[in-house]
C-alpha positions in Angstrom: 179.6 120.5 -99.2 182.5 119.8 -96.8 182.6 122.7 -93.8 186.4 121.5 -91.5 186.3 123.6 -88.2 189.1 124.1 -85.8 190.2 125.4 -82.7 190.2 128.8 -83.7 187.5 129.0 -85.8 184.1 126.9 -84.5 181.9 125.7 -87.2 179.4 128.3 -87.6 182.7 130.7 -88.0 183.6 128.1 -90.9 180.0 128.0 -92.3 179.7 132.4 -92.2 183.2 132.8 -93.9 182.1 129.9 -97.1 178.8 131.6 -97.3 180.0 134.6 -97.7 183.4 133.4 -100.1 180.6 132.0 -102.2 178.1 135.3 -102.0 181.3 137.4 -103.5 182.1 135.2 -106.2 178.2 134.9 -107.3 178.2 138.8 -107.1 181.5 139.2 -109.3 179.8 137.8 -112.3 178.9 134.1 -111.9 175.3 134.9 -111.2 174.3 132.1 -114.0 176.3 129.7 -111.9 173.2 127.5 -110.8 175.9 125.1 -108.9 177.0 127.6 -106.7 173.7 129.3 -106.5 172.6 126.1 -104.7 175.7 125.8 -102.4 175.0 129.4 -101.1 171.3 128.4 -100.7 172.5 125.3 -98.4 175.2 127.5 -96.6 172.5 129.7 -95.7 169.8 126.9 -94.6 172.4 125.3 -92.7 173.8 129.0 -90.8 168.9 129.5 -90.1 168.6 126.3 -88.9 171.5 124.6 -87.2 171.8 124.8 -83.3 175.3 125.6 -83.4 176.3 125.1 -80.0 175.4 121.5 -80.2 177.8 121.0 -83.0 180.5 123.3 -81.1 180.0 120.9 -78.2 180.4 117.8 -80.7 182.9 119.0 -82.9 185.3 120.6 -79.8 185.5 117.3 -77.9 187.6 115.6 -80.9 189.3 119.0 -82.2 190.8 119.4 -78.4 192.4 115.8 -78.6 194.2 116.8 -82.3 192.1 115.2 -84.5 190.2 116.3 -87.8 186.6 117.1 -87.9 184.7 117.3 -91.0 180.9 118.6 -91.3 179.4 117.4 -94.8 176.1 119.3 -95.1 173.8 117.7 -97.8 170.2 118.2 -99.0 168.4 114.7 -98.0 165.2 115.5 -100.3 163.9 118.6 -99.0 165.6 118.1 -95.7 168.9 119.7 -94.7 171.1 117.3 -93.1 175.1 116.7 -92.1 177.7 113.9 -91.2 180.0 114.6 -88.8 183.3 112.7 -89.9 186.5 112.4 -87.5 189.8 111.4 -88.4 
């Protein structure tokens, strides 16, 4: 899943706003969507266990000089993990 920050809205601000995108869309009648069932379970893994003002401080340095930042959260077996990706 592909979470792109910005100036005015940090990553954990992007991460809230998807989860919760996603959370209305499951409630509206796609419950039996096990696809987005599991992006709302990695939303909300990533929002428990993410030090957030880490990535703030990571993702701010190359937002400020105009560039694109990317946060690709995946699971990696059991494990939650990201890629930060700047362009």
């Amino acid at each position: 899943m592909e979470l792109v920050p910005s100036l005015s809205h940090c990553i954990e601000t992007v991460a809230k706003e998807a989860y919760w995108n996603l959370a209305n869309k499951y409630m509206e009648g796609e419950a039996g969507d096990k696809e987005l069932a599991g992006q709302i379970e990695l939303l909300k893994a990533f929002l428990e266990r993410m030090d957030f003002r880490k990535l703030r401080s990571e993702s701010e340095k190359y937002l400020i000089q105009g560039k694109t930042v990317k946060f690709m959260i995946y699971w990696q077996g059991d494990n939650l993990s990201y890629d930060m990706v700047v362009s």
